[in-house]
C-alpha positions in Angstrom: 0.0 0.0 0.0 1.5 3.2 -0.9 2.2 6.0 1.8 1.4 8.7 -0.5 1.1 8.1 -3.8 2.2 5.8 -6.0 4.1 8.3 -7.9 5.8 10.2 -5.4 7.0 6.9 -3.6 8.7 6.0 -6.3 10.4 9.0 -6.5 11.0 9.3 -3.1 12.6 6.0 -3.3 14.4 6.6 -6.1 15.5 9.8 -4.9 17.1 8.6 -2.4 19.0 5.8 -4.0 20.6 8.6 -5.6 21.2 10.7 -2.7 23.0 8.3 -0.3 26.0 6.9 -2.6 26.2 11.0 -3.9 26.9 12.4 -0.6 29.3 9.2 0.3 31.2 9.9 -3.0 31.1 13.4 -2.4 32.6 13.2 1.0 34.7 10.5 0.1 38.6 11.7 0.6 40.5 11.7 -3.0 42.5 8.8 -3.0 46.6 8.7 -4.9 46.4 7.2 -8.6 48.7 6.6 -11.1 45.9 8.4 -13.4 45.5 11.7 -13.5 41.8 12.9 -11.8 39.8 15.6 -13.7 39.5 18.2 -11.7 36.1 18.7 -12.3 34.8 14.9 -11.3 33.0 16.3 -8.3 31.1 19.3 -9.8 29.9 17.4 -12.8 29.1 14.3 -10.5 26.7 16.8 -8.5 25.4 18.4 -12.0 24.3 14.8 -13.3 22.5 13.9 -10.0 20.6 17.0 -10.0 19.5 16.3 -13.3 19.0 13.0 -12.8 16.5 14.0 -10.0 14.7 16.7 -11.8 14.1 14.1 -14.7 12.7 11.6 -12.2 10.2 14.3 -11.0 9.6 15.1 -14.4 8.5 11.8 -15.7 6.8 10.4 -12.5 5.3 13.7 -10.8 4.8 16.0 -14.1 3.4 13.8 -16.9 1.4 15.1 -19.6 -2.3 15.4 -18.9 -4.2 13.3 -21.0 -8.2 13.5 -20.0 -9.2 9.8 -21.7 -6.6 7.8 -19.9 -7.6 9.8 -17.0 -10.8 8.4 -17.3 -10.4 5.6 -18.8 -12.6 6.1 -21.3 -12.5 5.5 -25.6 -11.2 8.3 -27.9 -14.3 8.0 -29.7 -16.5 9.2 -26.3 -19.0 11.8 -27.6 -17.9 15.5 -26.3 -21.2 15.4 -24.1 -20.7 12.3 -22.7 -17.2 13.7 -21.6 -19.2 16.9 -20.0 -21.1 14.7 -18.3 -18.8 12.2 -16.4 -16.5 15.4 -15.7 -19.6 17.3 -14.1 -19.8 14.0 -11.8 -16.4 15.4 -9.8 -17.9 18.9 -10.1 -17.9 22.0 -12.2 -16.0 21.2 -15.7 -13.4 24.4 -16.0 -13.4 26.8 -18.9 -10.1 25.1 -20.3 -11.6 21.6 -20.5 -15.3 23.0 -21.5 -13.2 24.7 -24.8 -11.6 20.9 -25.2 -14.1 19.7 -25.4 -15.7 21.6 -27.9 -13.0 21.5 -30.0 -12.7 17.8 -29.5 -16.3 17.5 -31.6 -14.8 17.1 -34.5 -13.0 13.8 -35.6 -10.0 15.1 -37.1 -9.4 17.3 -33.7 -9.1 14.4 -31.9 -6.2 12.6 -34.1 -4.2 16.1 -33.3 -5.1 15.3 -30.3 -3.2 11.7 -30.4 -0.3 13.9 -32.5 0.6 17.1 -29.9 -1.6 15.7 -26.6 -3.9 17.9 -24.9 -1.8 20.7 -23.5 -1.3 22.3 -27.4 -5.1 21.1 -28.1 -6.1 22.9 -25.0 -4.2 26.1 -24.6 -3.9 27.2 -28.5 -6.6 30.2 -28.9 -5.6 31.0 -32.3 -5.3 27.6 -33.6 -7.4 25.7 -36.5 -5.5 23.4 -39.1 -2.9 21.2 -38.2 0.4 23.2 -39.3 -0.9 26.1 -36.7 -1.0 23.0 -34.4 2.6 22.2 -35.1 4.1 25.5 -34.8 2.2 26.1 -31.4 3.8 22.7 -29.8 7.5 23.3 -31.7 8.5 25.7 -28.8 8.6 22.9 -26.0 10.3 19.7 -26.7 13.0 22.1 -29.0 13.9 24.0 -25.8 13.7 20.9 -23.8 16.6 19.1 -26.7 18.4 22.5 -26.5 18.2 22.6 -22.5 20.0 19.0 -22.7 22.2 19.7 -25.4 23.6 22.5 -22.9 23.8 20.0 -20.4 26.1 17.3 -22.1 28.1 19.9 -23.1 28.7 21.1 -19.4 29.4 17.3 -18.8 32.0 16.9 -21.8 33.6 20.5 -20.7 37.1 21.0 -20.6 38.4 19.7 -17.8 36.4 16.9 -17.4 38.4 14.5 -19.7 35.9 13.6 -22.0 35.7 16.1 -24.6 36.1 13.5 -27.4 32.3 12.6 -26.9 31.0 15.9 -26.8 30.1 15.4 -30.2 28.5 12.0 -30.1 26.4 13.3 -26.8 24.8 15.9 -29.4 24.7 14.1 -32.5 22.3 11.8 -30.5 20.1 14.6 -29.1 19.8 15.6 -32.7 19.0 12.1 -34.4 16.5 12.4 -31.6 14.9 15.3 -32.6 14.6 14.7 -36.2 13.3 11.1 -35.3 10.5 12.4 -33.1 9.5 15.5 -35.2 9.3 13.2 -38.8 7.1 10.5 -36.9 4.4 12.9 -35.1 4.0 15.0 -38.2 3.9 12.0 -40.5 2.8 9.1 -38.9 -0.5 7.6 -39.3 -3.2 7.6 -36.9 -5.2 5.1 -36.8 -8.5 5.2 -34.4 -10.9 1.8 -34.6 -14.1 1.8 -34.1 -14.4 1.1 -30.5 -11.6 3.5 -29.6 -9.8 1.9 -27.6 -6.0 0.5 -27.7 -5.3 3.7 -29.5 -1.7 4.6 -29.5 -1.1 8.3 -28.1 2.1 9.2 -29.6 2.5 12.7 -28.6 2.5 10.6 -25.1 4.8 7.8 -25.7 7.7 10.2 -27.5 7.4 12.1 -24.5 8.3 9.3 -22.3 11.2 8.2 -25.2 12.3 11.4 -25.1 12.5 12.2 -21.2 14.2 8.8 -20.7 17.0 9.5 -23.1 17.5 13.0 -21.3 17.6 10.6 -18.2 20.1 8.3 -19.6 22.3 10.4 -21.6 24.1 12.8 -19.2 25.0 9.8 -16.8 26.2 7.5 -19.8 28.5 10.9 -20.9 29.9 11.0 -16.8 30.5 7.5 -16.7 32.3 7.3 -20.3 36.1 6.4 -20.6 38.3 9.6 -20.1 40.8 10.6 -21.9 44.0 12.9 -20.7 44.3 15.9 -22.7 47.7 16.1 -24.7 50.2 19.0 -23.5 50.6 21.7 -25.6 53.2 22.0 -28.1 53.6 25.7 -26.4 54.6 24.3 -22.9 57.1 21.8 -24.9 58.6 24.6 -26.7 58.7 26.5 -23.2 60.2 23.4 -21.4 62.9 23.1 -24.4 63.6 26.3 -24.5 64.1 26.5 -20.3 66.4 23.5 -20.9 68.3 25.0 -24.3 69.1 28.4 -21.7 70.1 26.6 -18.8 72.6 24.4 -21.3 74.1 27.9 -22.5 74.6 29.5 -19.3 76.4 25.8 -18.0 78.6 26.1 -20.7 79.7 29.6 -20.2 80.2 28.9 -16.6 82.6 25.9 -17.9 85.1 28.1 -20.2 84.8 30.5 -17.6 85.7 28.3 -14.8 88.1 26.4 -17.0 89.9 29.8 -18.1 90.2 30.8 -14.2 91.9 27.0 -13.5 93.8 27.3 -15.7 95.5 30.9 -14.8 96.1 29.8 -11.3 99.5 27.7 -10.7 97.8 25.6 -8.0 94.3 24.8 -10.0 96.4 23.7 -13.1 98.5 21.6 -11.4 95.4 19.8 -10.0 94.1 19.6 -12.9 96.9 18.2 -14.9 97.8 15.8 -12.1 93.7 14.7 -13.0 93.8 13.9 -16.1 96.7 12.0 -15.8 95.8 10.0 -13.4 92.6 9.4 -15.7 94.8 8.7 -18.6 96.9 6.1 -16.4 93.5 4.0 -15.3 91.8 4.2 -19.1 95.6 2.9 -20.3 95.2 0.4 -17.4 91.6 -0.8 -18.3 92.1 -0.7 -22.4 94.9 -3.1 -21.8 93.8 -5.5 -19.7 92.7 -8.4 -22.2 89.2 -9.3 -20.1 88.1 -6.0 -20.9 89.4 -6.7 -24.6 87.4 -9.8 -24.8 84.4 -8.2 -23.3 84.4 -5.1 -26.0 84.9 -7.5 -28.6 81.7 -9.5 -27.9 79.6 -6.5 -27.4 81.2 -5.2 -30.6 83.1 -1.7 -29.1 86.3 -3.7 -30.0 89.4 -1.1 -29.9 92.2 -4.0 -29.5 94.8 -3.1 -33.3 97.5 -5.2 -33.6 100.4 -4.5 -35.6 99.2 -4.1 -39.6 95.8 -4.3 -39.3 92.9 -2.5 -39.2 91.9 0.5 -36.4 89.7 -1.2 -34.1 85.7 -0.8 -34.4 85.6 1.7 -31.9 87.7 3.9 -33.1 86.1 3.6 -36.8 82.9 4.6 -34.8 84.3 7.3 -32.7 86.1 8.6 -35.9 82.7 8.9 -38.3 80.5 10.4 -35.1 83.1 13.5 -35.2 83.3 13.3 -39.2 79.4 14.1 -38.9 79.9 16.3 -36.2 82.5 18.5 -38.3 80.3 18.2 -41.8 76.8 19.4 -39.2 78.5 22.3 -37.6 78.7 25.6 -39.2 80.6 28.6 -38.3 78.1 31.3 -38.2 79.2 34.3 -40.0 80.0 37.6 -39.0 77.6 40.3 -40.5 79.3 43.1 -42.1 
């Protein structure tokens, strides 16, 4: 038995099915990954479940009033027959007294199964079918636009999924153009009895509220994608690292020419380099380390008439290259 309505305990229930894991996720503390996050998980998390919430209440709490499933009565009920069963729950309004007058006629009432009663009801102005059109165009085409805004706040920059962006509002179109081409050119077909007939101003509102239900969430939930970096932070990092590079290597000759002008720093720095050139002599003749080059192919061992080694015939095309690369800028006269 339901504790208010059947309506609003399902949303109620459903509401809060949402609510609970939101505010745990929400409250949840962010957790290392190897993955970048998107900065803007949270927010967008929140944005879906408040649509998702105001497209429950939609669908369950704000249908579309439709007076012969109300009543449970045929399309083909005479207009009087209407008046009468309304004036059994009291005074029929002015709204529903002008429905039903306009509801007389038989071709009113397959507009009726085309727009639903709100256009039938609240156009003044209208009489054939076109005026009909235009005068329930407004509403569902600010409802696709209203969710076309939305998936694009979803697939915003930030949140890592900006590659389906596209795909979010290529569906909301094929939507559109889907639901538009069958109410205006679908066939309606009323039997005799009236009954079983197939409102589809009704059922494409339903399609089309459960697609705005679905979309936003399947968009959030979608595989994300890092962005690339720049190629202007590269060029920034390269050209940090190219400065740094220049200013170490004027520090070097400047260093170098300072060592070398004191008696004490180039003694120090001769006795280095030949104690370097002592160990290399010591390691390029031990034969192990012969052997070992040779395998790896860096072999540098030359014996008497033959052939430099091939380390050497490396070393000595890497500065051939070198030489032919380089270029002397020239001075400008």
């Amino acid at each position: 038995m339901p504790l208010i309505s059947a309506s609003v305990d399902a949303f109620l229930i459903s509401s809060a099915a949402i609510i609970l894991p939101t505010v745990y996720y929400v409250r949840k503390p962010k957790s290392p990954s190897a993955t970048p996050t998107a900065p803007l998980r949270k927010p967008l998390s929140i944005l879906v479940v408040l649509h998702t919430l105001y497209l429950l209440y939609t669908l369950l709490l704000k249908y579309p009033p439709n007076l012969f499933q109300t009543l449970d009565i045929p399309l083909t009920t005479p207009s009087e027959s209407i008046r009468n069963v309304l004036k059994a729950y009291g005074d029929v309004p002015p709204a529903l007294d002008t429905l039903l007058t306009r509801l007389s006629s038989f071709d009113a009432r397959t507009l009726y199964v085309r727009f639903g009663q709100t256009v039938m009801q609240t156009c003044d102005y209208c009489h054939t079918p076109s005026e009909y059109a235009l005068h329930a165009l407004p509403t569902p085409l600010l409802e696709y636009l209203r969710e076309a805004a939305v998936a694009g706040l979803v697939t915003i920059r930030g949140s890592f999924r900006e590659r389906w962006r596209k795909w979010g509002v290529g569906a909301l179109v094929v939507t559109a153009v889907v639901e538009a081409y069958w109410i205006l050119t679908v066939e309606v077909k009323i039997p005799r009895s009236g009954k079983c007939v197939t409102m589809w101003h009704d059922r494409f509102w339903t399609i089309r509220h459960l697609i705005f239900l679905v979309l936003p969430a399947v968009l959030h939930i979608l595989p994300s994608q890092t962005p690339s970096p720049s190629p202007l932070a590269s060029l920034q990092t390269v050209n940090t690292a190219t400065e740094q590079s220049i200013l170490g290597l004027r520090l070097f000759s400047a260093t170098h020419a300072a060592m070398m002008r004191v008696p004490q720093t180039r003694e120090a720095q001769l006795d280095h380099f030949e104690k370097e050139r002592r160990e290399g002599q010591w390691g390029r003749e031990d034969p192990d380390v012969q052997r070992r080059a040779e395998v790896l192919g860096l072999g540098y061992a030359e014996e008497p008439g033959e052939a430099e080694g091939r380390l050497r015939t490396s070393a000595r095309a890497a500065v051939q290259a070198l030489q032919t690369s380089f270029r002397v800028p020239q001075s400008r006269t």
